[in-house]
C-alpha positions as protocol buffer text, in pm:
chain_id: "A"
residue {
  index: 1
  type: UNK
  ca { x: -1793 y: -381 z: -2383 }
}
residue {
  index: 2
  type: UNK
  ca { x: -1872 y: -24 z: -2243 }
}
residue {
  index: 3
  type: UNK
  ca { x: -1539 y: 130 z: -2058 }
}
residue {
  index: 4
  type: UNK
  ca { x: -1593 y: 340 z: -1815 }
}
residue {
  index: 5
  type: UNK
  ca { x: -1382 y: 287 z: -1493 }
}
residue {
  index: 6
  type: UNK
  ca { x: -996 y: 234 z: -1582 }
}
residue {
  index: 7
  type: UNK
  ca { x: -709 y: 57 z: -1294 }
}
residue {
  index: 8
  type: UNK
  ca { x: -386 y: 157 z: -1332 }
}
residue {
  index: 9
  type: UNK
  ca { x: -145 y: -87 z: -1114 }
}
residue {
  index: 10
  type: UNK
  ca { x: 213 y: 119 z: -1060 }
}
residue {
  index: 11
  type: UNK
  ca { x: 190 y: 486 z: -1046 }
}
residue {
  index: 12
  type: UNK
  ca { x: 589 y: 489 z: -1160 }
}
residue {
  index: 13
  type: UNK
  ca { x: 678 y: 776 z: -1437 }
}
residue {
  index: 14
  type: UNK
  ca { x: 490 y: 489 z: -1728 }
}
residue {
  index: 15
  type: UNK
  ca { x: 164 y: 382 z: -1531 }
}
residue {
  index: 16
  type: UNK
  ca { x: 128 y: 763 z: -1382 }
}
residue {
  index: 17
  type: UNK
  ca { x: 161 y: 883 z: -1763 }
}
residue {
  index: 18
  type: UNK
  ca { x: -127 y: 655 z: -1842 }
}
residue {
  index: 19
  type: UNK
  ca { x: -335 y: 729 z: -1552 }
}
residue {
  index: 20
  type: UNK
  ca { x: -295 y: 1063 z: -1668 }
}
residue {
  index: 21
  type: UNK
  ca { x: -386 y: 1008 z: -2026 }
}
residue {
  index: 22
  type: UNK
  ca { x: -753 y: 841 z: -1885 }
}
residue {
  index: 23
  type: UNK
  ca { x: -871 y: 1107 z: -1690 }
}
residue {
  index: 24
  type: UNK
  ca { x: -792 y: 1323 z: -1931 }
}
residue {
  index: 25
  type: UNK
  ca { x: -1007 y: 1157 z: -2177 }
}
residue {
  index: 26
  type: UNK
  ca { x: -1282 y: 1151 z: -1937 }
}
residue {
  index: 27
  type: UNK
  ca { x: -1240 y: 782 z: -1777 }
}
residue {
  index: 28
  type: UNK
  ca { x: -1287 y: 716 z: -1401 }
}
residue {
  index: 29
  type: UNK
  ca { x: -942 y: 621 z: -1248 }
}
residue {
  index: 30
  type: UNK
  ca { x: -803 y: 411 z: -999 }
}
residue {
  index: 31
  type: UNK
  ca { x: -441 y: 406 z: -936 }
}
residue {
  index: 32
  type: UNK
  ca { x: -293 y: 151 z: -726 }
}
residue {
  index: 33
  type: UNK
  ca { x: 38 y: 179 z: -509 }
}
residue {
  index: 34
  type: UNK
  ca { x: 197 y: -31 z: -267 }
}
residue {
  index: 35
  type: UNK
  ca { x: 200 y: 233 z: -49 }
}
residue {
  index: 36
  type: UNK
  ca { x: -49 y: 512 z: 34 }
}
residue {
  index: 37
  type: UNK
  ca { x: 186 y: 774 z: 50 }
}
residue {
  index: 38
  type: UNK
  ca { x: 355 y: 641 z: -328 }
}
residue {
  index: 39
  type: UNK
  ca { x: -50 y: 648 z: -440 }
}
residue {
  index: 40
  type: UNK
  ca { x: -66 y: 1056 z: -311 }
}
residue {
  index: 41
  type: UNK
  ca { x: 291 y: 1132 z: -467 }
}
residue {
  index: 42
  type: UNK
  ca { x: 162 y: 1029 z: -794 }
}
residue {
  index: 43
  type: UNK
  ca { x: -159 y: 1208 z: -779 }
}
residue {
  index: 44
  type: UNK
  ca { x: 48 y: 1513 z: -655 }
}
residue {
  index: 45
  type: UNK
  ca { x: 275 y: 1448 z: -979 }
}
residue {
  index: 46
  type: UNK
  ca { x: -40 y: 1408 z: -1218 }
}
residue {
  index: 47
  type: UNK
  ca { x: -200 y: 1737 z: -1073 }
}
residue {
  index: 48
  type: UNK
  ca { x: 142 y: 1945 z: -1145 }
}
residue {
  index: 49
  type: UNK
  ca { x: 130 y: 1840 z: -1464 }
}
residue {
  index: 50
  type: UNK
  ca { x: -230 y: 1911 z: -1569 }
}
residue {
  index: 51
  type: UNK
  ca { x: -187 y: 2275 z: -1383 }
}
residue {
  index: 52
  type: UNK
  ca { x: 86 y: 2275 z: -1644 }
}
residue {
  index: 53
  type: UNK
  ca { x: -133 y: 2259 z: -1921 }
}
residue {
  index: 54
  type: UNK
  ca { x: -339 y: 2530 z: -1771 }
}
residue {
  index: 55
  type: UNK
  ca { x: -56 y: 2778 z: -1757 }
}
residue {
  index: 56
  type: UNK
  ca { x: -1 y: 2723 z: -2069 }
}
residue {
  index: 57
  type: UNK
  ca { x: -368 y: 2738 z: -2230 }
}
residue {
  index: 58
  type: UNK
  ca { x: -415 y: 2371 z: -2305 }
}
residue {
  index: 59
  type: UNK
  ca { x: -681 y: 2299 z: -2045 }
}
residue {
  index: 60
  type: UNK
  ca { x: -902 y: 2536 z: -1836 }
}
residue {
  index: 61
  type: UNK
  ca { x: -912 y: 2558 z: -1508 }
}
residue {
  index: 62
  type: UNK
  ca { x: -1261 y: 2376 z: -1461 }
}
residue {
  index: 63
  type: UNK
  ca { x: -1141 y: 2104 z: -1719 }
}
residue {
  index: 64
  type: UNK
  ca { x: -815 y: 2026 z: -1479 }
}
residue {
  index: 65
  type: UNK
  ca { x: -1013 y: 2007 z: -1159 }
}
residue {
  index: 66
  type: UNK
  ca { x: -1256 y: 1802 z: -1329 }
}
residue {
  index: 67
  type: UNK
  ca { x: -983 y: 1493 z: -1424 }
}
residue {
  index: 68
  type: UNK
  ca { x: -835 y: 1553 z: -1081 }
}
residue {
  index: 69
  type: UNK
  ca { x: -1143 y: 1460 z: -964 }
}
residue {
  index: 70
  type: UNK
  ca { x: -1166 y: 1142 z: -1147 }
}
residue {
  index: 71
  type: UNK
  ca { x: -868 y: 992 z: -1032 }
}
residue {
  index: 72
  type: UNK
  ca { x: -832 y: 771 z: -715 }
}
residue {
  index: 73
  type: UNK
  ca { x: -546 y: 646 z: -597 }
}
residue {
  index: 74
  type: UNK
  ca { x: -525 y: 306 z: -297 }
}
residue {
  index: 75
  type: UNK
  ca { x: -255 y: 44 z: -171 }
}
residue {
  index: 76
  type: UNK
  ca { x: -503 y: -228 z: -183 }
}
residue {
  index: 77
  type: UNK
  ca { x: -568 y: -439 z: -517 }
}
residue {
  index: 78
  type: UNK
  ca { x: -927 y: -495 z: -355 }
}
residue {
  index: 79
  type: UNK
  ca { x: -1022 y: -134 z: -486 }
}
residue {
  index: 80
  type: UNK
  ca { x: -991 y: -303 z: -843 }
}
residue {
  index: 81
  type: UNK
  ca { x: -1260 y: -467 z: -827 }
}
residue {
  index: 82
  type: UNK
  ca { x: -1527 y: -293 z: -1002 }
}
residue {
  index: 83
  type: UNK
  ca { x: -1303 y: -206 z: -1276 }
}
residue {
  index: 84
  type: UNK
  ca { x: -1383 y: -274 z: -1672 }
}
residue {
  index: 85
  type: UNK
  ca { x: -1001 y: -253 z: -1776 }
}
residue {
  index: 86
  type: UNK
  ca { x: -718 y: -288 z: -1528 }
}
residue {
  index: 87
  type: UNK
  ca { x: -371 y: -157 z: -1705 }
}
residue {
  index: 88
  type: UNK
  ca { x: -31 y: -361 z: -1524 }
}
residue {
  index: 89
  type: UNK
  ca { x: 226 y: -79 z: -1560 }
}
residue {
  index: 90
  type: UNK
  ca { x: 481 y: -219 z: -1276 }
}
residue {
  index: 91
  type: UNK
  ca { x: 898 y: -398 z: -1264 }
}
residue {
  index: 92
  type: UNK
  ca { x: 926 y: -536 z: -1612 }
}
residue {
  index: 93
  type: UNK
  ca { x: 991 y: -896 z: -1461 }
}
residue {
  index: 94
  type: UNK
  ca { x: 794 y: -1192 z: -1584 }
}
residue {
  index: 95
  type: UNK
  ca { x: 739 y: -1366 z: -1216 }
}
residue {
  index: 96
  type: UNK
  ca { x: 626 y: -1055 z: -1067 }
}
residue {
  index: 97
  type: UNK
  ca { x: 383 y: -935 z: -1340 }
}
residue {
  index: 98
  type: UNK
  ca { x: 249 y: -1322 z: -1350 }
}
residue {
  index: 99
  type: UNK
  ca { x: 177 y: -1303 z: -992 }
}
residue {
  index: 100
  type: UNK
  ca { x: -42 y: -965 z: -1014 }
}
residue {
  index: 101
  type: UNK
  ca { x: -236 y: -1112 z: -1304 }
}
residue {
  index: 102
  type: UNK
  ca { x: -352 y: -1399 z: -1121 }
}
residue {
  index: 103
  type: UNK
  ca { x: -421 y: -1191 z: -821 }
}
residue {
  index: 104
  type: UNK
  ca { x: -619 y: -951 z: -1042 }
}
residue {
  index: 105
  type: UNK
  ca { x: -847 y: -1223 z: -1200 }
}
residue {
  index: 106
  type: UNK
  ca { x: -923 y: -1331 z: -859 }
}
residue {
  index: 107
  type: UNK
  ca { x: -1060 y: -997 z: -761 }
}
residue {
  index: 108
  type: UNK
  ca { x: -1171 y: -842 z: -1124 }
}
residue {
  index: 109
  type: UNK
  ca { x: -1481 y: -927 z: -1280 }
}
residue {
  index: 110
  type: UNK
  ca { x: -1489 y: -1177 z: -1508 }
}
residue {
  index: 111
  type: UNK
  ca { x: -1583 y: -960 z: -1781 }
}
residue {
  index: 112
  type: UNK
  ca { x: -1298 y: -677 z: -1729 }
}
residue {
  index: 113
  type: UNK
  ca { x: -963 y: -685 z: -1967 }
}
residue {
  index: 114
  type: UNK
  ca { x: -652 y: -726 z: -1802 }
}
residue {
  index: 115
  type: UNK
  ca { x: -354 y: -560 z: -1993 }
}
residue {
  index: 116
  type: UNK
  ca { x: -21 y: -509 z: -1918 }
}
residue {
  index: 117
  type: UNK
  ca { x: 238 y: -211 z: -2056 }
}
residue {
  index: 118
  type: UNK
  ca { x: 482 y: -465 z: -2104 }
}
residue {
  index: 119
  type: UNK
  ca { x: 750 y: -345 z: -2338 }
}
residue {
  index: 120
  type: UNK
  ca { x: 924 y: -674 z: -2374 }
}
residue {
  index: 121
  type: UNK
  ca { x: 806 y: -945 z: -2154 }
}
residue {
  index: 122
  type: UNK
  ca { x: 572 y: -1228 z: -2337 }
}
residue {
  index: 123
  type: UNK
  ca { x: 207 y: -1143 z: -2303 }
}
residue {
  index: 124
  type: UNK
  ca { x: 114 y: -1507 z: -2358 }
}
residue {
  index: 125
  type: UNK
  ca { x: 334 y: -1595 z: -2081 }
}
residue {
  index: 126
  type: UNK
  ca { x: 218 y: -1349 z: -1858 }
}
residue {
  index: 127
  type: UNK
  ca { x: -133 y: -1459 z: -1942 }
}
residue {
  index: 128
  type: UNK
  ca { x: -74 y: -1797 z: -1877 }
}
residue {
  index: 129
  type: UNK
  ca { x: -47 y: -1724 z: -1530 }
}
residue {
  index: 130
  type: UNK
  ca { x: -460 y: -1685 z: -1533 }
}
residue {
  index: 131
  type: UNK
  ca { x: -701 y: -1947 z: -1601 }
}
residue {
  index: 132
  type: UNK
  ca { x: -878 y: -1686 z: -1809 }
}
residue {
  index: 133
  type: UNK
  ca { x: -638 y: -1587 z: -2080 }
}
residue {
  index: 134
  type: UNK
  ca { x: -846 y: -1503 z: -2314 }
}
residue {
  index: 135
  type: UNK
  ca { x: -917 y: -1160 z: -2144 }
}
residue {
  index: 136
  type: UNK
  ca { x: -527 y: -1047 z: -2168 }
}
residue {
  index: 137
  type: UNK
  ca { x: -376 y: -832 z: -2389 }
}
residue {
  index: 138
  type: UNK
  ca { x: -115 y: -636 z: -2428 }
}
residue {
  index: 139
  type: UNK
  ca { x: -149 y: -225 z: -2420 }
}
residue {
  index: 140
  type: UNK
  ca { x: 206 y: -87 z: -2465 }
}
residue {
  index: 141
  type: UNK
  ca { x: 248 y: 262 z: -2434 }
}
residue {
  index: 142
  type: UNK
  ca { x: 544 y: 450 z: -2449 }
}
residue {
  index: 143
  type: UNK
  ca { x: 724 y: 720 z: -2245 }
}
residue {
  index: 144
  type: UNK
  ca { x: 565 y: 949 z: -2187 }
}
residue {
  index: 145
  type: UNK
  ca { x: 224 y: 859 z: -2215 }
}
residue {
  index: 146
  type: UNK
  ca { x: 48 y: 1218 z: -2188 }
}
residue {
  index: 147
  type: UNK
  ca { x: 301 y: 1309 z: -2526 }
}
residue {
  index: 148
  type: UNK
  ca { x: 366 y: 1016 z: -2712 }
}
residue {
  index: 149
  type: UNK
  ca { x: 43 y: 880 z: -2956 }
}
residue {
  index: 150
  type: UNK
  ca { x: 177 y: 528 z: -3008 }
}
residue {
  index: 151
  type: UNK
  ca { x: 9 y: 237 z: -2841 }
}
residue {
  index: 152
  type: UNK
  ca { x: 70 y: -111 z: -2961 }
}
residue {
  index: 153
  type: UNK
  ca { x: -207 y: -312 z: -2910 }
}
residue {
  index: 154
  type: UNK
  ca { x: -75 y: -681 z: -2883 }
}
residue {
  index: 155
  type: UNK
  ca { x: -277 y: -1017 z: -2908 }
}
residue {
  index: 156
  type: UNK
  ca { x: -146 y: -1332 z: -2697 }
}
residue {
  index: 157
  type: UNK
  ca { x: -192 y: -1662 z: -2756 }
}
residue {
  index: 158
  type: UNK
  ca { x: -550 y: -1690 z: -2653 }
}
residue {
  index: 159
  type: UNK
  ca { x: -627 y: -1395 z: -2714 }
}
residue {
  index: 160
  type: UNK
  ca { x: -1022 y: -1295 z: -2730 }
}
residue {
  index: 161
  type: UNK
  ca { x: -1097 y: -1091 z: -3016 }
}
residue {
  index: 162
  type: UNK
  ca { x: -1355 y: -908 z: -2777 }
}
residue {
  index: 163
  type: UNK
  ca { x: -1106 y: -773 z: -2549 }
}
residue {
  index: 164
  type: UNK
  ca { x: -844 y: -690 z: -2875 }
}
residue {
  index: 165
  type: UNK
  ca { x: -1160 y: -534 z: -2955 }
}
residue {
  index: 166
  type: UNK
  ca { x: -1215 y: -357 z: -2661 }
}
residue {
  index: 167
  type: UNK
  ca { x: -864 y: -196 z: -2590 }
}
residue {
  index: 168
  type: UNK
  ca { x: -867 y: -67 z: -2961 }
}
residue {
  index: 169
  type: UNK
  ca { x: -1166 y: 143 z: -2855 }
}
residue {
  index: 170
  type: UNK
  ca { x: -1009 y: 239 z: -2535 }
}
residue {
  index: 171
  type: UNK
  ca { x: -679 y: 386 z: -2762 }
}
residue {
  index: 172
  type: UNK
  ca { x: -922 y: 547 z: -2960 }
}
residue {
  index: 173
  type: UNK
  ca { x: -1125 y: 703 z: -2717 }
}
residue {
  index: 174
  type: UNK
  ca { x: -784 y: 821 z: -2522 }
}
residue {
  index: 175
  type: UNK
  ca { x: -670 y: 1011 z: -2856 }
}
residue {
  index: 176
  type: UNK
  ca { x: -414 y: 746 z: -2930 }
}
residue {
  index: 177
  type: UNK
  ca { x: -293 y: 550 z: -3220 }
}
residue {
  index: 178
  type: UNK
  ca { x: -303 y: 236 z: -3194 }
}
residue {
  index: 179
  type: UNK
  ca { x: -58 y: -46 z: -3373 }
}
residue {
  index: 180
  type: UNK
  ca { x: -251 y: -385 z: -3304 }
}
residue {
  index: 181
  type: UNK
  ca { x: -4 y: -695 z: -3379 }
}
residue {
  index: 182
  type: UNK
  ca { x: 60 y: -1039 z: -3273 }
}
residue {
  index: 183
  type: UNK
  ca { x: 318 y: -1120 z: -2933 }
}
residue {
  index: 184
  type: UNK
  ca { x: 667 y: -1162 z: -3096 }
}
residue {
  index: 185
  type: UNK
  ca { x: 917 y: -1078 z: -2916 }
}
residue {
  index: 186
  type: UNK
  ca { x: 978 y: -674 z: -2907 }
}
residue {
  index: 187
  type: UNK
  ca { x: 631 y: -647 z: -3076 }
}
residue {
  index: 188
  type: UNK
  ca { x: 644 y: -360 z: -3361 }
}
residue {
  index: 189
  type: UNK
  ca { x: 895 y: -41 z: -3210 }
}
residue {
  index: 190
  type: UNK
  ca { x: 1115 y: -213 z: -2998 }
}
residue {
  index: 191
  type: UNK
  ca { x: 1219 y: -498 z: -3250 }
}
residue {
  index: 192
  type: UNK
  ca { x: 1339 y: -241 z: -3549 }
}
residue {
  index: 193
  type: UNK
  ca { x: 1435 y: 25 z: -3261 }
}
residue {
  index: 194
  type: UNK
  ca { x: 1665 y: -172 z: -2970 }
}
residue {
  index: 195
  type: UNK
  ca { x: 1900 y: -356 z: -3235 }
}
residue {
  index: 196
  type: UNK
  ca { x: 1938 y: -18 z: -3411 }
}
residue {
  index: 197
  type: UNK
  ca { x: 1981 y: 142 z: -3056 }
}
residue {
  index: 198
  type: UNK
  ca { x: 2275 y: -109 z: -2998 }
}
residue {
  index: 199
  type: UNK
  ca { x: 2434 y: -31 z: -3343 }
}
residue {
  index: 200
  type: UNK
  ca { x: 2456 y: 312 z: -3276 }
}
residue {
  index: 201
  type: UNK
  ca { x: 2608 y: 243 z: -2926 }
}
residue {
  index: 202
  type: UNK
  ca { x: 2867 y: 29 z: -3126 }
}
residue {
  index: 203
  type: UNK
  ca { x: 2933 y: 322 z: -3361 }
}
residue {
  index: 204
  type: UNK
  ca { x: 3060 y: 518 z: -3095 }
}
residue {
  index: 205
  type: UNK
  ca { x: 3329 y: 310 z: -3030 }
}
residue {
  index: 206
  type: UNK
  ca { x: 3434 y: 165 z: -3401 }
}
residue {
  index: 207
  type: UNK
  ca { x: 3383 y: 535 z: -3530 }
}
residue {
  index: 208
  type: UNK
  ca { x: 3578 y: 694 z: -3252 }
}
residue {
  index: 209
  type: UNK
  ca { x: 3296 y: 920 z: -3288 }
}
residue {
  index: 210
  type: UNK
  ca { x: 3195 y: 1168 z: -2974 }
}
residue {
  index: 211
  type: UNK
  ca { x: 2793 y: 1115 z: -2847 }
}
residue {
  index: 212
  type: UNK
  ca { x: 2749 y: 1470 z: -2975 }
}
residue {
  index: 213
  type: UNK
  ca { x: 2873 y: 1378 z: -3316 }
}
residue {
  index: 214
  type: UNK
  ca { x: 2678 y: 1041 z: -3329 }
}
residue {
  index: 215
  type: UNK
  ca { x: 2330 y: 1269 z: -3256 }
}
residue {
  index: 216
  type: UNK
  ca { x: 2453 y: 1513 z: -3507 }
}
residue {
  index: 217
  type: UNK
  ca { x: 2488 y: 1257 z: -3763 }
}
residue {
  index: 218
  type: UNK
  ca { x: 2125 y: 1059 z: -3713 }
}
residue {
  index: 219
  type: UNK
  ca { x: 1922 y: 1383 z: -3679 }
}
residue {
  index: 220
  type: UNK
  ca { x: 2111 y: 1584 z: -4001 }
}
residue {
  index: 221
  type: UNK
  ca { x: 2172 y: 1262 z: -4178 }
}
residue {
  index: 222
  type: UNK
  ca { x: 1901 y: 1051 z: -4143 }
}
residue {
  index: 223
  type: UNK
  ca { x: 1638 y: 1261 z: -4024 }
}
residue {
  index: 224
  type: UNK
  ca { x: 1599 y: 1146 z: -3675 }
}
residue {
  index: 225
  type: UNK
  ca { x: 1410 y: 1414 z: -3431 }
}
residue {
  index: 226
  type: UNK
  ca { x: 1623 y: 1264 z: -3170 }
}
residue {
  index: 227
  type: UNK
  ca { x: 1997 y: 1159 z: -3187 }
}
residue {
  index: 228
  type: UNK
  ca { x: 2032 y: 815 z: -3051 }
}
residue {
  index: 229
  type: UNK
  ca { x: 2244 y: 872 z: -2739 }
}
residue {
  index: 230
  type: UNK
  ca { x: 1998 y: 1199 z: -2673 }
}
residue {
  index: 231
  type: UNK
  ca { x: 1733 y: 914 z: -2685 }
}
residue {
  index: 232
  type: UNK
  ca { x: 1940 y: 633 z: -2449 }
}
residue {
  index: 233
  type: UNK
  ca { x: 1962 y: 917 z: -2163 }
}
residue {
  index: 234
  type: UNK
  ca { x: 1592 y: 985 z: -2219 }
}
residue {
  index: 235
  type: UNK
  ca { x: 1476 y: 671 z: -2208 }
}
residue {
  index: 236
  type: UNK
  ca { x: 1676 y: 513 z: -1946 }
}
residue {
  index: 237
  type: UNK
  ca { x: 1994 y: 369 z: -1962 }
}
residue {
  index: 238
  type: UNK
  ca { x: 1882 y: 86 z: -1720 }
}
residue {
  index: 239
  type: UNK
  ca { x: 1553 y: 23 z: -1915 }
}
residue {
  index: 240
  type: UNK
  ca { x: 1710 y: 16 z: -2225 }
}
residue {
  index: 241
  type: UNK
  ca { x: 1937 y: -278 z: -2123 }
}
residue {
  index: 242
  type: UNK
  ca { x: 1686 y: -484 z: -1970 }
}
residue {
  index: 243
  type: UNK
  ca { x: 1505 y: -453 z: -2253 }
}
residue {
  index: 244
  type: UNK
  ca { x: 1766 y: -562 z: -2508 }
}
residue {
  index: 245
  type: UNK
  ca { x: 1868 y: -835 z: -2295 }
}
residue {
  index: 246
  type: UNK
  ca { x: 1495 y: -939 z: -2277 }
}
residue {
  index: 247
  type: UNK
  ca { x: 1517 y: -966 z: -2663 }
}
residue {
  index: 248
  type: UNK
  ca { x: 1866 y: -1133 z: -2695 }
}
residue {
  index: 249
  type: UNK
  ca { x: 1732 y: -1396 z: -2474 }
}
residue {
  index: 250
  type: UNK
  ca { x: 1440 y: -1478 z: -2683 }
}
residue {
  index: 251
  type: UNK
  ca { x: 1597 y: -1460 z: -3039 }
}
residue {
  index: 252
  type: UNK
  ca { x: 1945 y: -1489 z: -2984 }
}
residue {
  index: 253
  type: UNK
  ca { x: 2057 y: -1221 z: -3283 }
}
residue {
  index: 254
  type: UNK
  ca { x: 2376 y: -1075 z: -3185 }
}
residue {
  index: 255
  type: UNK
  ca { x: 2221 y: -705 z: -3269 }
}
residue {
  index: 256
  type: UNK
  ca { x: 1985 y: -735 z: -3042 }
}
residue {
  index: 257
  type: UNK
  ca { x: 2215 y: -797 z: -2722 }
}
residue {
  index: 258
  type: UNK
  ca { x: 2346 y: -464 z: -2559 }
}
residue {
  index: 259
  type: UNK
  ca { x: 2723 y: -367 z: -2608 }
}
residue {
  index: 260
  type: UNK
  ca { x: 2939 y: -364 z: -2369 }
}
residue {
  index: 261
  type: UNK
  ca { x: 2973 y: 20 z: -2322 }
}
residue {
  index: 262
  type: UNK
  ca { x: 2617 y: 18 z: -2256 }
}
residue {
  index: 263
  type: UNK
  ca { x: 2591 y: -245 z: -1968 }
}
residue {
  index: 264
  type: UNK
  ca { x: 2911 y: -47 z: -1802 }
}
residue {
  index: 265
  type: UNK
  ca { x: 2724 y: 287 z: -1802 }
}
residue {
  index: 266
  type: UNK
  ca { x: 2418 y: 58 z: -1660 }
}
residue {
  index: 267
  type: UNK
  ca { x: 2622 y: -100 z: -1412 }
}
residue {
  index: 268
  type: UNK
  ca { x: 2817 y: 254 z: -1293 }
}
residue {
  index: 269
  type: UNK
  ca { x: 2483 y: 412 z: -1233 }
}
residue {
  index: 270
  type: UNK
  ca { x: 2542 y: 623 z: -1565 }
}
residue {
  index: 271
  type: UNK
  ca { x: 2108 y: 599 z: -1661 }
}
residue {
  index: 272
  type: UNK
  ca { x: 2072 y: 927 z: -1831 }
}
residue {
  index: 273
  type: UNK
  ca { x: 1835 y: 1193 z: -1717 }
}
residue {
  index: 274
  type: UNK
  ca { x: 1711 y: 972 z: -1410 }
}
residue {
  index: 275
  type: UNK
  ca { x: 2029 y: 977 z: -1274 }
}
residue {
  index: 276
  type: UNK
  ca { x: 2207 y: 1318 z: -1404 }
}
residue {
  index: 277
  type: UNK
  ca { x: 2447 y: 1152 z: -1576 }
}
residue {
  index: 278
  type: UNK
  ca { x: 2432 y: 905 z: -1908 }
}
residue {
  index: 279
  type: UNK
  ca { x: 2565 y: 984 z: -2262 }
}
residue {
  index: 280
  type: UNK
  ca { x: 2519 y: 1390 z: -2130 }
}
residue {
  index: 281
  type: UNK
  ca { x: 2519 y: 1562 z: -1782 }
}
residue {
  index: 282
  type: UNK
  ca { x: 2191 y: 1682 z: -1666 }
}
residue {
  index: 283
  type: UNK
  ca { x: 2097 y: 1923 z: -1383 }
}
């Protein structure tokens, strides 16, 4: 099917990124908040960044207005409508991401995909909240969209190979790469990444090694752009643990639960760069 007109539900830091991404590559946006004043912060946030890229030669002038133009932002799921592709980038919790998706097949079109960002939820379960199914897939990108090229394209259950088919194109046309693979849990990145994540949180402690020591190691040693706790503060303490307890509930490997230190730096607010403070201060 011919993609033209893109919805992005949650215009956090992820679904912003995306909605970024698409009007970048030309698609019609519209961005849904539960507020209007969230929608307009988000738009706000997407303009900065594209003026960004104009003051520092990656976009002209003309070519920023231009995807400014194609975004729209709304608090009302009704606006969806008369989308070919509606992207679910809100809370990573199953009931509330089930709910939306049988909301949006209520008001989509019956021939528009329904995806959702989810980084470690089960698409098939989240799909099984429609009577339509076959029209979900998953679309994980990560954070954050505009930089990173990765998206894993992930089949559920039921699965249509039409709309596989169709959000391969749509990575493709955004300048992506896309990873397609089957729902396990984790898919492709976050199953090899999150247990390794956790041993290197471990190492801290059995090493009696400082954070700044652990990064030096990883990114001298074994080649990593990114030192591990560098990447935790990045990525969100908070995120990080939901997403390994996500895992750990699915396939109960002890790797792939988060240690201790972790879910204390979680729990005392510690998140990383969100919050000022993780593994490193931040100003």
């Amino acid at each position: 099917m011919a993609v033209e007109r893109i919805g992005v539900v949650g215009l956090g830091a992820m679904g912003a990124g995306i909605a970024q991404v698409a009007i970048e590559a030309g698609f019609e946006v519209v961005g849904r908040e539960v507020t209007t004043e969230l929608g307009e912060a988000a738009a706000g946030r997407i303009g900065h960044f594209l003026t960004r890229k104009v003051e520092k030669g990656q976009r002209t002038q003309d070519e920023r207005d231009a995807a400014v133009a194609r975004l729209t932002t709304t608090s009302e799921l009704s606006k969806l409508s008369e989308c070919d592709l509606v992207i679910e980038a809100i809370v990573e919790e199953l009931d509330a991401k089930r709910a939306l998706f049988a909301e949006l097949e209520r008001i989509c079109r019956t021939d528009a995909v329904l995806a959702t960002n989810t980084s470690a939820l089960s698409v098939t379960e989240i799909a099984a909240a429609t009577a339509t199914p076959e029209r979900v897939v998953g679309m994980h990108f990560f954070n954050p969209a505009p930089l990173m090229p990765l998206v894993e394209v992930v089949r559920a259950q039921l699965s249509a190979d039409e709309a596989v088919a169709a959000a391969l194109a749509i990575v493709e046309r955004l300048g992506k790469v896309a990873v397609p693979c089957h729902d396990t849990p984790g898919f492709v990145v976050n199953r090899v990444l999150i247990p390794l994540l956790n041993d290197c949180v471990r190492v801290l402690d059995e090493a009696r090694v400082t954070p700044e020591s652990l990064d030096a190691a990883m990114t001298n040693g074994a080649g990593w752009p990114m030192g591990p706790c560098t990447l935790l503060d990045l990525v969100g303490i908070d995120v990080h643990v939901h997403a390994s307890e996500a895992l750990y509930e699915k396939l109960r490997e002890p790797r792939m639960a988060p240690p201790p230190r972790i879910v204390g730096m979680r729990n005392a607010g510690l998140l990383g760069r969100k919050s000022s403070r993780g593994f490193y201060g931040y100003e």
